[in-house]
Structures are given as C-alpha cells and as structure tokens.
C-alpha positions in Angstrom: 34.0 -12.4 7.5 32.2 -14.6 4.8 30.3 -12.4 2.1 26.0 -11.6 2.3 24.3 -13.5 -0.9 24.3 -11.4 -3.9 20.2 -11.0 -3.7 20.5 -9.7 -0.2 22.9 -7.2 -1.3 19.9 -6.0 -3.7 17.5 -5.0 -0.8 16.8 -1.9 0.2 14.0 -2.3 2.9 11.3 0.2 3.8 13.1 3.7 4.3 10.0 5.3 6.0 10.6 3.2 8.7 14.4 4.2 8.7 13.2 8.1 8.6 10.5 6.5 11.8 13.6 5.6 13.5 15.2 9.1 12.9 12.0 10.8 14.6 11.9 8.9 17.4 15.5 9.6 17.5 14.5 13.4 17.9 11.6 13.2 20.5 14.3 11.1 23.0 15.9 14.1 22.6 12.7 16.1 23.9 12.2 18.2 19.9 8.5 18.1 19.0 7.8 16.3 16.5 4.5 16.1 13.9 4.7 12.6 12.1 3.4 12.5 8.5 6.3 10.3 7.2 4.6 6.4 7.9 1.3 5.2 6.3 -0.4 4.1 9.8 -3.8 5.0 10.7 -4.0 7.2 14.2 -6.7 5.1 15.3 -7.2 2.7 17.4 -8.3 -1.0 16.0 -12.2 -0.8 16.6 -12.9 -2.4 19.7 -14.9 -5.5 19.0 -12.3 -7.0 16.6 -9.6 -6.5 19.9 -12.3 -8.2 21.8 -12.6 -11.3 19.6 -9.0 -11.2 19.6 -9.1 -11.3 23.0 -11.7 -13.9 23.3 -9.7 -15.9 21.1 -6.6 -16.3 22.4 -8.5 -17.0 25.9 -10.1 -20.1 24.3 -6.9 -21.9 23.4 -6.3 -20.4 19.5 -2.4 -20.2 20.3 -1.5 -23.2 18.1 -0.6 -23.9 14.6 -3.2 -24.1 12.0 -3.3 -24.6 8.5 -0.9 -22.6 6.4 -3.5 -21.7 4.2 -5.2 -19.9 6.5 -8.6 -20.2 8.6 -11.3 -22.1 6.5 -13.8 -19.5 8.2 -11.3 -16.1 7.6 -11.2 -18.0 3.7 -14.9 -18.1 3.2 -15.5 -14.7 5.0 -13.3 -13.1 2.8 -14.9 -14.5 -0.9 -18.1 -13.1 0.5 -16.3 -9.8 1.2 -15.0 -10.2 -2.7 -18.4 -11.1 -3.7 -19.5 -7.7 -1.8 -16.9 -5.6 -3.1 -15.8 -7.0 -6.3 -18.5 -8.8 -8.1 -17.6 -12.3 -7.8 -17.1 -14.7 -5.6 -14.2 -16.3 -5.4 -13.4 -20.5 -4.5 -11.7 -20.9 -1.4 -8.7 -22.4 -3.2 -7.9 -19.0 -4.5 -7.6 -17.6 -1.3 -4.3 -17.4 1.3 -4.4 -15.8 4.1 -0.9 -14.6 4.7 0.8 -12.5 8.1 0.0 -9.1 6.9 0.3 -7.6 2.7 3.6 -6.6 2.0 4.8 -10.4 2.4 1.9 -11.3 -0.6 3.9 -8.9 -2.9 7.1 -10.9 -2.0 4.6 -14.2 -2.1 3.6 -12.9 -5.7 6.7 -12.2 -7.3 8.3 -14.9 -6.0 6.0 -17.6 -7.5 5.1 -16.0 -11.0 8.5 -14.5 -12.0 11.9 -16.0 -13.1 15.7 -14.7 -12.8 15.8 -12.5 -15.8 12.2 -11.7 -16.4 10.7 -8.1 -16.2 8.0 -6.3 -14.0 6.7 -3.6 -14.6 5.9 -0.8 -11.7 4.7 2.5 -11.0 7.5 5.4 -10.3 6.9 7.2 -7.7 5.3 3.6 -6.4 5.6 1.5 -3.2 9.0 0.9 -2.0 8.7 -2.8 -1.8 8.1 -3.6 -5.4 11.9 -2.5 -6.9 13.3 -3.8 -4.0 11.7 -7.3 -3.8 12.1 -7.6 -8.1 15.6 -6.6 -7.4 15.7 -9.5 -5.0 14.7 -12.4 -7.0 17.2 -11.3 -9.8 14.1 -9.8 -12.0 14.0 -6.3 -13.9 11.8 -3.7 -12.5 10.9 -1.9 -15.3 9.8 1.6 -14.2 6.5 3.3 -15.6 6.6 7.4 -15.2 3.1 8.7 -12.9 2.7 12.1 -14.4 1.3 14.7 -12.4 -0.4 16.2 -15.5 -2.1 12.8 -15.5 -3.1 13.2 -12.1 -0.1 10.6 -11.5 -2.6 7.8 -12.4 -0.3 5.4 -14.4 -1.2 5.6 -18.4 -2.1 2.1 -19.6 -0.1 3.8 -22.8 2.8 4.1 -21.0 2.7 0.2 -20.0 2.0 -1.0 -23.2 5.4 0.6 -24.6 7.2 -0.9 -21.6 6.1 -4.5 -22.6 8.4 -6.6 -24.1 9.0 -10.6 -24.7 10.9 -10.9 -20.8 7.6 -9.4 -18.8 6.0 -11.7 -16.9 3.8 -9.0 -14.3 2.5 -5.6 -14.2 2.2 -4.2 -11.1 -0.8 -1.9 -10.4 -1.5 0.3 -7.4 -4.9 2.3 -7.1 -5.7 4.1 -4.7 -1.8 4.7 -4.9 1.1 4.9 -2.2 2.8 7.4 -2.6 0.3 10.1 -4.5 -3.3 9.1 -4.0 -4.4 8.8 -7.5 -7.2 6.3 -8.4 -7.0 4.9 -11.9 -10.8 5.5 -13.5 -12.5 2.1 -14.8 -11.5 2.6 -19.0 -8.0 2.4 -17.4 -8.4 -0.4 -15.2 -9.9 -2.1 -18.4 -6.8 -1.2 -21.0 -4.3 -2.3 -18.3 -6.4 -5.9 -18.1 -6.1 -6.4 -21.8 -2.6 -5.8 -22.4 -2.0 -8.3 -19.3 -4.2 -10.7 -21.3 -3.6 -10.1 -24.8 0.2 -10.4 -23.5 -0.1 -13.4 -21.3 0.7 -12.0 -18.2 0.1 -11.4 -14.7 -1.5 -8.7 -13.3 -0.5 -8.0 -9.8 -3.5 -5.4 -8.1 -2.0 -3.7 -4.9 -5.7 -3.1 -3.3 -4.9 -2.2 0.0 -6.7 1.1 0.1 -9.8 0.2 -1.7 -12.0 1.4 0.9 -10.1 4.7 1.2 -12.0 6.4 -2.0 -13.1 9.9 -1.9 -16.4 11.7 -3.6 -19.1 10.9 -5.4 -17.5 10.3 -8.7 -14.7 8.5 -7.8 -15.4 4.4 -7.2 -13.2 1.6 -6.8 -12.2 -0.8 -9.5 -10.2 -3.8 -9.0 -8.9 -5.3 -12.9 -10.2 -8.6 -11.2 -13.7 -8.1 -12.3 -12.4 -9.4 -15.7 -11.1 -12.9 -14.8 -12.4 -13.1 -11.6 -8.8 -13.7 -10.2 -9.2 -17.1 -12.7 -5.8 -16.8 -14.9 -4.2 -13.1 -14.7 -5.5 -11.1 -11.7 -3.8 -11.8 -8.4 -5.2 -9.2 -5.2 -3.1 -8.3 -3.0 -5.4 -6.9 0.5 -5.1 -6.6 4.1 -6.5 -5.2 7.2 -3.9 -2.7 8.1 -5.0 0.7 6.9 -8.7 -0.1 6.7 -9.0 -1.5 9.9 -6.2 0.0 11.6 -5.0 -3.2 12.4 -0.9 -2.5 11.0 0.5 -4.3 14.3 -1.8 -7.4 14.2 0.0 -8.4 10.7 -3.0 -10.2 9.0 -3.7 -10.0 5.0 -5.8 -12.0 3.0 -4.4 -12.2 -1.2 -6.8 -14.0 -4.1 -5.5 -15.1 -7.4 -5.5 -18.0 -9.6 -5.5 -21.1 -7.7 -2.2 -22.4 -8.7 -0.6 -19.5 -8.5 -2.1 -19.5 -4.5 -1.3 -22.9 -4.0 2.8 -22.1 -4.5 2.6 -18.6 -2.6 0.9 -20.8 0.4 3.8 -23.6 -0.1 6.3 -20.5 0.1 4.4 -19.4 3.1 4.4 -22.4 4.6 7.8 -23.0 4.3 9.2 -19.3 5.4 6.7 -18.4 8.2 4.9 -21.8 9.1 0.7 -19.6 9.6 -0.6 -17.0 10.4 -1.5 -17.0 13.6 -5.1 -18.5 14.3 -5.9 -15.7 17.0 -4.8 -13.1 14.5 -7.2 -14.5 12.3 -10.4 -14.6 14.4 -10.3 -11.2 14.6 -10.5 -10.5 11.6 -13.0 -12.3 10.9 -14.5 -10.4 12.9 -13.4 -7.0 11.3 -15.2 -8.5 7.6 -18.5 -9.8 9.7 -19.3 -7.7 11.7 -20.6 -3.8 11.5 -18.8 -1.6 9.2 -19.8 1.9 10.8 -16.6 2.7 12.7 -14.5 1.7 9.5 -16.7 3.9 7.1 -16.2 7.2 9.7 -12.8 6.3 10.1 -12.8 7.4 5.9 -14.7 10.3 6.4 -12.3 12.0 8.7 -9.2 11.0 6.1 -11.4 13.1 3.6 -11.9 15.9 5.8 -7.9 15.9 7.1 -6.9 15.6 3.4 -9.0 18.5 2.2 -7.8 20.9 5.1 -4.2 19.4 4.8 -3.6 19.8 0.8 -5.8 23.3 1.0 -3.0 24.8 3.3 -0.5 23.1 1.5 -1.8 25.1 -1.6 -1.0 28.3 0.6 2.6 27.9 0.8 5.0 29.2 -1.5 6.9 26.8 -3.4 4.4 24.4 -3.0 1.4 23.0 -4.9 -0.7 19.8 -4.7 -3.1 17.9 -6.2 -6.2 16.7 -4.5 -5.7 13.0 -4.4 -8.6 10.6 -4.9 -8.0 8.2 -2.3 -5.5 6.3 0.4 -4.0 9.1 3.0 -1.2 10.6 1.1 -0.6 14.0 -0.1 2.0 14.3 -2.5 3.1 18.2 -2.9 5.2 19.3 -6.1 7.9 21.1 -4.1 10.0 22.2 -6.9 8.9 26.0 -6.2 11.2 25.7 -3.0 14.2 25.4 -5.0 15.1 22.1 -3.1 15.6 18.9 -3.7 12.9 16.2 -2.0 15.5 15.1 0.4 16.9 18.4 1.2 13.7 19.8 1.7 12.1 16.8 4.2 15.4 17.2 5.7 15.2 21.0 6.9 11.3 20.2 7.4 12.8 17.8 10.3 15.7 19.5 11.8 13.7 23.1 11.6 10.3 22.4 12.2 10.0 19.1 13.6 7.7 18.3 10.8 8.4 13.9 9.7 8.1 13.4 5.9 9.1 11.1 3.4 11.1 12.4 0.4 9.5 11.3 -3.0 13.1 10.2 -3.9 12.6 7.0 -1.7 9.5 5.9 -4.2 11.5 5.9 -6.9 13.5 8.9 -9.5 10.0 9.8 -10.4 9.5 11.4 -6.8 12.3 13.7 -7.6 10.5 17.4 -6.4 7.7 15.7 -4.5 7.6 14.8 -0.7 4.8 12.7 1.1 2.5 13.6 3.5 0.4 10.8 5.7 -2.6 12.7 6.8 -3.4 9.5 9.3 -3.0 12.5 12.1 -5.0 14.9 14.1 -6.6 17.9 12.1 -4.8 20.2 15.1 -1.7 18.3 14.1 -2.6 19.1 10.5 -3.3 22.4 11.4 0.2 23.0 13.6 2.0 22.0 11.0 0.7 23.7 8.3 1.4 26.8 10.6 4.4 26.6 11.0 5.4 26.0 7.1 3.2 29.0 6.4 5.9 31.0 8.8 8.6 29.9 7.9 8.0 29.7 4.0 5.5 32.9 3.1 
C-alpha cells in the first residue's frame, strides 16, 4: 500500500471531537452522560436567521456564487467591523470562507513558508500546531501562565522572535482558558509584529463572549486597520450558535485575502450562497437573543467555576470570557488525561484534558459551560461526592 505524504503524517485533527465520539460511544451503551468536552453553544440558532435560511434556499440560492463570498454578507460585515472595531474595512479585505477554522489553515497557508516559524499560545487551540506542522513551518510555543491569568505575555513573544518568524498567533478571549489579553497588551504584541515585520494572526471568535464591566474587547487590528499586519479571523459559530451552518467571515490585508480566496476557491469552490443569507441576517438584524445568549454563559460560568472551587484538588480561575473553565487539577494527584479519563468512566462527566492544547495543559482539564445550569449543577454534585 503506497505511503500518506509526509505533511499528512503531521496532522493531528481536532481530539475533542475524537473524545465526542468516545461519549456518544457511552450513551449507545445507555451510561449518562454530562458533555463539557466540545465548544458548541446549547442553543438553538435564533429563529429568524433559520428563517432567512429557509427563505433562501426556497428562492433558488442553491448555486455557485462567487468565491469571495456574497457582495452583501462583504459589506454587512465591514459595517459590523466598523461597529465593533473602529474602522471600516474595504470589501477587498474581506472573504467570506465555510466556517473559521479553515481561515486559520487559509492564513498560514498564504503568509508562511516551509521552514519559517509561528508563534502560538500553549495551552492554545488545537488547530494552530497542527496546521503549522502541516505546511512544514515551526510552531514555536509561548507558555500562558496561570499566575498571569494565562493571558499570553507580550514578553514572552518578544524572546520567542527570531529572523525565521513570519506570524504570531493571538487568541483572546482564549480556547482553552478564557483569559482576555487587556489593551497595553494587545498594543505591545502589535508592535513587536510591526517593528518585526510580521503577521499578526487575531483568533476573534469569541469577541462577543466578554464578561463584566472592566473587561472589553480589543482586537490588535485597531492599529493597521487590517492594512499590512493584522489578519481577523471570525465566524458565526459560537456567537450565533450557528457551528453546523459552517459560515465565517476573515479580514486582513487585501493581498493577503486575495490568495486565501484563490486557495479557497481552488480547495472548496464557495460558500454556499444560502449559508450566507443567513447570516446576513444574523449581523442585520436584532442583536437581543445573541446578547442574552452571553448573559446566561456568565451566569453558568460563575456557578460552574464557584463549585469547581469546592472540590478538593481543584482550583480555578474566573475566566474573562469565551465558555471555558480551565481548573488546575494538580491537587488530585493525577495527570489531565488520567483524571478526564476516570471523570468519564466513573461519573459520566465529558471533558477535554489540557494535554490535547498543548504541554502547557499538563494539570489542567477543560470545561465547556455551553450546558444547562442543572447540568452544571449535576455534575458538580457528583464531583463534590466523589472527591470531598
């Protein structure tokens, strides 16, 4: 049998879903199971952007369109930027792309070389290492301290620098722990792209998803305006709990958009243009539903990482923002994997080890508090019993 490519042998795909797989494994089997282990929203996509959906694909949008993306979902979006961000962007910055994880392969792909470096948060999102990795580059791993409220120290980046980087990747709010890097940060981490020359790659997915009053988000884009370093990578998965429609929508320099929408173009044709007028539908239209879906996160993660706090062997930060509690575990006297593995096989409880975000997760495990506060509540009982 002929031999996979070398760069294949290199990935290491999403392992949340793999642990998914494992759970639904278990409730065949008729176990209970409480899911904390995938970073979906428990909601249901808000009516009226189903509706347009809906609407849409009744009047005929099943066809190819171009691979840039809807003119109107283009436009919609640099008001959106304009709204959130400060500026507005020009259309030709803008592709609109079959959900966000495929603009991080987009990114990567068309900015970095065989050889080159880029640098990412550990514990950070899986995909990062594994798509560098792909595309023969170096990730070169920056440590989220817990003493620094794991927000990654612009510091610590500029001593990972070195003649062969070409990106930094950034993640705030952060998968897996929550933290939310303050503004001075977001500015240090912009200069050392610039003073540098390189790209700046801003994993904003859970920008809406920011918690109390002194806490506000801050994209490094406000600097360039997403003119020469800054490249956005957003969707409408977790703010719109829209994960199974697949739509995203990344801005960045407009060359640098131009090649990720000739890759996309040549790997998955469009998005699809039904896809698409739904969402813009999610950026037009009322915003109420989306705001109280936020709320409740805030509520869940206070009740979640308070009872957390009651277990022995286990202590947790209050993260800032996106859904994820990120416990230090290391009072248990197990290791991340050990430990999410007896939480599955005794209690039925799904979560992901910190090991699968990188070394750094090492005595941390991950909790998605997109569930119900009895959930919540169930499982936090049942740790309480069988830990204290």
């Amino acid at each position: 049998m002929p031999l996979p490519s070398i760069a294949a042998s290199r990935l290491t795909g999403q392992k949340m879903f793999q642990i998914l797989a494992q759970a639904q494994e278990l409730e065949r089997q008729g176990k209970e199971i409480i899911h904390f282990e995938i970073g979906e929203p428990d909601f249901n996509t808000p009516q009226n952007i189903i509706d347009n959906g809906i609407a849409a694909l009744k009047s005929g949008n099943t066809h190819y369109v171009n691979s840039m993306g809807l003119l109107e979902l283009r436009q919609e979006a640099t008001l959106t930027t304009m709204r959130s961000r400060g500026f507005k962007p020009d259309v030709s910055q803008v592709l609109v792309t079959p959900g966000a994880n495929i603009q991080i392969y987009l990114a990567i792909a068309c900015t970095v070389n065989p050889g080159d470096e880029v640098i990412i948060p550990d514990p950070g999102f899986v995909s990062y290492e594994s798509i560098t990795n792909y595309v023969g580059a170096t990730p070169v791993k920056v440590r989220l301290k817990e003493e620094n409220d794991f927000r990654i120290s612009p510091h610590d980046i500029k001593n990972a620098i070195t003649k062969k980087t070409k990106l930094i990747i950034i993640n705030s709010p952060s998968n897996p722990t929550g933290s939310v890097l303050r503004e001075n940060e977001i500015n240090e981490i912009f200069n050392l792209a610039k003073s540098h020359d390189i790209y700046i790659l801003s994993d904003e997915i859970y920008a809406r998803m920011i918690y109390g009053k002194d806490n506000k988000f801050v994209s490094p884009s406000r600097y360039d305006k997403c003119l020469e370093y800054s490249i956005i990578v957003n969707g409408f998965s977790k703010s719109y709990a829209m994960t199974g429609w697949r739509l995203g929508v990344v801005t960045g320099p407009s060359d640098v958009i131009r090649n990720m929408g000739l890759l996309l173009e040549t790997t998955l044709s469009c998005t699809p243009p039904f896809i698409q007028i739904a969402g813009i539908a999610a950026l037009r239209e009322s915003q109420e539903e989306i705001n109280s879906m936020v709320n409740t996160y805030e509520r869940r993660r206070n009740i979640l990482v308070n009872g957390l706090n009651g277990i022995r062997g286990f202590s947790c930060k209050l993260p800032q923002g996106a859904f994820y509690a990120f416990p230090n575990i290391v009072g248990t006297g197990l290791t991340s994997d050990k430990l999410s593995t007896l939480l599955m096989e005794e209690l039925g409880i799904i979560v992901s080890p910190g090991t699968i975000f990188g070394k750094g997760g090492e005595g941390y495990i991950r909790f998605c508090y997109a569930n119900s506060e009895s959930n919540i509540n169930k499982a936090l009982y049942k740790m309480n019993k069988f830990f204290n």
